[in-house]
Every structure is written in structure tokens, then in C-alpha cells.
C-alpha positions as CSV (number, residue, x, y, z in Angstrom):
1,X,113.5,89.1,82.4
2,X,115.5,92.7,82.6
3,X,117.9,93.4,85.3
4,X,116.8,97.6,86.1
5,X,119.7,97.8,88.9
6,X,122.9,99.5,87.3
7,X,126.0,96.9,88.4
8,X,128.4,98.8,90.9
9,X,131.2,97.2,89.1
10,X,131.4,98.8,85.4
11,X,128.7,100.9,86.0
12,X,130.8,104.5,84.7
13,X,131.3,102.3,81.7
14,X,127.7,101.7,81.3
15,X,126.2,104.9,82.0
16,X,122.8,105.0,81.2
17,X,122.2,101.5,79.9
18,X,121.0,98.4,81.7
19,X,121.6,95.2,81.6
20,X,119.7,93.0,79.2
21,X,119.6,89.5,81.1
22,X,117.3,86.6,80.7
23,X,117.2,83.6,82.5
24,X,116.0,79.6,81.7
25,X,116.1,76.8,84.6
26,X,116.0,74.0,81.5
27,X,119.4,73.1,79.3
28,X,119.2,70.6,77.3
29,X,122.8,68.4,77.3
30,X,123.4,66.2,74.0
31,X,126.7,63.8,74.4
32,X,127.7,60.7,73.4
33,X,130.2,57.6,74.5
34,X,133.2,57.1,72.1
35,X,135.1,53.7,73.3
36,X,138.8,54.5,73.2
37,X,141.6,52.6,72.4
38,X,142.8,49.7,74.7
39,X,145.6,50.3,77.5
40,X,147.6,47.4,78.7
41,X,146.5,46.5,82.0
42,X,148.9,44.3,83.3
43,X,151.3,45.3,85.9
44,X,154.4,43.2,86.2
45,X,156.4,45.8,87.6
46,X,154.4,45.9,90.9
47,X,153.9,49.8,90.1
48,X,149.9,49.8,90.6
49,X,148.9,50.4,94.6
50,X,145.1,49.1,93.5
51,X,143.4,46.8,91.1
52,X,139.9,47.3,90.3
53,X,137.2,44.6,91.3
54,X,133.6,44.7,91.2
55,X,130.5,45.3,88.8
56,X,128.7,49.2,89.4
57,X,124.7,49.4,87.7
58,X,125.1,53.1,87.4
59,X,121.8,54.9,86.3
60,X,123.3,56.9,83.6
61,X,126.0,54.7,82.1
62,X,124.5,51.1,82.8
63,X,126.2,48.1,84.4
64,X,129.9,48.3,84.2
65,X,132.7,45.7,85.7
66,X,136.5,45.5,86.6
67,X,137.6,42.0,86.7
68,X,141.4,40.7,88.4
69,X,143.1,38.0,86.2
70,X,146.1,36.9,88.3
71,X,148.6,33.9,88.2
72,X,148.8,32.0,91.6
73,X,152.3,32.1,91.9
74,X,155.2,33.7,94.9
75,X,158.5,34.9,94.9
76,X,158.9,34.9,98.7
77,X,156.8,31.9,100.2
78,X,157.6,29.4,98.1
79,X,157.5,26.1,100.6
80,X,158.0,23.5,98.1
81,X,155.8,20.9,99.4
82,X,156.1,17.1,98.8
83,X,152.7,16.5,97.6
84,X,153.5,12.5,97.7
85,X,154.2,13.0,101.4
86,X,151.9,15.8,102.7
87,X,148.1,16.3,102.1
88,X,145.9,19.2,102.3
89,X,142.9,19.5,104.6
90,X,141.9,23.0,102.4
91,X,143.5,25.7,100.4
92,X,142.9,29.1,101.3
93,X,143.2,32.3,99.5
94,X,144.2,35.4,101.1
95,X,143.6,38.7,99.4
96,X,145.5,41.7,100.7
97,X,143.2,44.8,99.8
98,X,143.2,48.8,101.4
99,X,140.5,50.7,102.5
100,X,141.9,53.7,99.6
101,X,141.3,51.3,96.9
102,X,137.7,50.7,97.7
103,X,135.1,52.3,94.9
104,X,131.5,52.1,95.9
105,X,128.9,52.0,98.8
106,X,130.9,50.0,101.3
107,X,127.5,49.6,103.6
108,X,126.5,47.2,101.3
109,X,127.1,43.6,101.5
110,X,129.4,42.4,98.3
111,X,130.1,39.4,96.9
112,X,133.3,38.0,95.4
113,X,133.9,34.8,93.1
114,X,137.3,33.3,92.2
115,X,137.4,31.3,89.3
116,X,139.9,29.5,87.5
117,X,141.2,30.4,84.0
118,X,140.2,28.1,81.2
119,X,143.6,29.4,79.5
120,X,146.8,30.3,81.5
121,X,148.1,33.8,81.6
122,X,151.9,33.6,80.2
123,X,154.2,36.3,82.8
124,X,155.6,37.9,79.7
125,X,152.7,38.5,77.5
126,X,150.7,42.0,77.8
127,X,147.1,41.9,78.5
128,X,144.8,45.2,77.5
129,X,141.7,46.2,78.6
130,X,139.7,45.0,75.6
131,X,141.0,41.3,76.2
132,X,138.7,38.7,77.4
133,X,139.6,35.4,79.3
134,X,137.4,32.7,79.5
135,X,137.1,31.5,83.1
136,X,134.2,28.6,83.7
137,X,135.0,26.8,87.0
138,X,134.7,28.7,89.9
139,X,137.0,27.0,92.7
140,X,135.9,29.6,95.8
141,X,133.7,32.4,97.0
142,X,133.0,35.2,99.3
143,X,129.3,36.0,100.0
144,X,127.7,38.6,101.9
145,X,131.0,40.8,103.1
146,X,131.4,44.2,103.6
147,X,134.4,46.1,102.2
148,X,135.4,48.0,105.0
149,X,139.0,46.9,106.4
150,X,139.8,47.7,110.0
151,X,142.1,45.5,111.1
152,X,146.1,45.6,110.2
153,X,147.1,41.9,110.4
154,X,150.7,40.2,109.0
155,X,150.0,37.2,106.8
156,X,154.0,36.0,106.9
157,X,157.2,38.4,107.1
158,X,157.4,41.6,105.3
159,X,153.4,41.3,104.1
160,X,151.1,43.8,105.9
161,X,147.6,44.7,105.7
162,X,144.4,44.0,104.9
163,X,143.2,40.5,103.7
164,X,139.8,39.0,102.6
165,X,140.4,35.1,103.4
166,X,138.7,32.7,100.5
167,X,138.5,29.2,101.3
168,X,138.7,27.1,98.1
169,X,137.2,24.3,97.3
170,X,137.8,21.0,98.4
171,X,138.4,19.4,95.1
172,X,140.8,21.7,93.7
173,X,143.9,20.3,93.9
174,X,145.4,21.3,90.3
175,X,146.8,23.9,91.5
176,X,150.5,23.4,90.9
């Protein structure tokens, strides 16, 4: 437990002393989880590259989730349908998402459920982190993929990327 080599750096300053070191291989770490205060997590400037999606059962901290909340609405492909003339043999949801925004073991097949709010989001209202929206029906899903994009494809003009394609169901037709 007592060093008896003289260091080579310091050692005029040390002259005939040694070292007096002792050594443990056990340290016991006491800490504790303090919730902060809420940040606004909506993003209607367009700012954020990524939102977080997905549920993590970490070993330390537990099970912890990242939800999306989104309105179903576009500026740029906005065909205005006649819904008295035309019908529709599905709905289909297409997700744009980035291999850089991808948190997690990606060899593992994931799941992904898209349900529809039991209240609607208003555009100019902020939402925080500690808010909670009640969503009951689920109108589509996504079983058994794995998150690893490879393949650049163009949805319409100016949108490039990465999409997961959701097929919703039949019988959701509310969606004006």
C-alpha cells in the first residue's frame, strides 16, 4: 500500500521521502434524479433537424419514451380534393426520418403506432414537455421494421429523403 520508488518528476523536491499511496478497486457513488422544469417542445419555426420517437428500458434509469404529437396538415401539397366526387381506396402516411436522428440499437426490429388525438393540437398554442395528450384510437401501424435508412427517395418536389410509409386504416376517413 506504499509506493518505495522516488517519482522522477519532483523528486529534488522530495528528497528523502516517499510517497504515501493507497489504493481501493470499490467507490461507492450516491446520486439522485431531480425532474427539472418543463421546456416547450413544439417547433413551429421548423428549427429542430430531429424529433424524438421511441420508448428505451434502460437498466439504470428504467423505461423512458419520446412521443411525436403532430397536426396533419401542408403548406405545399395541398390538392384540394372534392370528396363528393373522388373516393379513396387508402390513405397513406409517409414519414421522412434520417439515419443521424436514430437513438438506439437499430439491429432490432421496432415498432411504430400512429394514433389519433382525442383533442386537437391548436398551431399557436405552446406544448411543454410535461404536457400529456390523450390519444385512444389508433388509425395505423408499422410492425417489425428496422430503423436503418438507405435509400434517398423524393416523395413530391423539393421533399428528399428518407420515409417510413404507414398505411392507415381503412375506416378513417375524418381526416379533413
Amino acid at each position: 500500500s506504499a509506493c518505495k520508488k522516488p517519482s522522477p518528476f519532483g523528486a529534488e523536491l522530495l528528497g528523502d521521502s516517499f510517497a504515501d499511496l493507497e489504493f481501493t478497486d470499490t467507490i461507492t457513488v450516491q446520486c439522485f434524479l431531480e425532474r427539472e422544469d418543463s421546456i416547450q417542445t413544439n417547433d413551429r419555426s421548423g428549427a429542430l433537424n430531429h424529433f424524438l420517437c421511441g420508448q428505451i428500458n434502460d437498466p439504470v434509469f428504467g423505461q423512458y419514451s419520446a412521443e411525436i404529437y403532430t397536426l396533419f396538415q401542408s403548406q405545399s401539397l395541398n390538392p384540394q380534393f372534392d370528396t363528393t366526387k373522388i373516393t379513396f381506396d387508402s390513405l397513406v402516411l409517409y414519414l421522412n426520418y434520417s439515419p443521424g436522428g436514430i437513438y438506439g440499437d437499430t439491429l432490432q426490429p421496432q415498432n411504430l403506432r400512429v394514433y389519433r388525438l382525442d383533442k386537437a393540437l391548436k398551431y399557436g398554442n405552446n406544448y411543454y414537455s410535461t404536457s400529456e395528450i390523450p390519444a385512444s384510437e389508433e388509425i395505423g401501424r408499422l410492425d417489425n421494421f428496422y430503423p436503418r435508412p438507405q435509400r434517398v427517395d423524393s416523395l413530391f418536389d423539393g421533399v428528399k429523403g428518407e420515409f417510413l410509409r404507414i398505411r392507415l386504416n381503412d375506416d378513417y376517413r375524418d381526416w379533413e
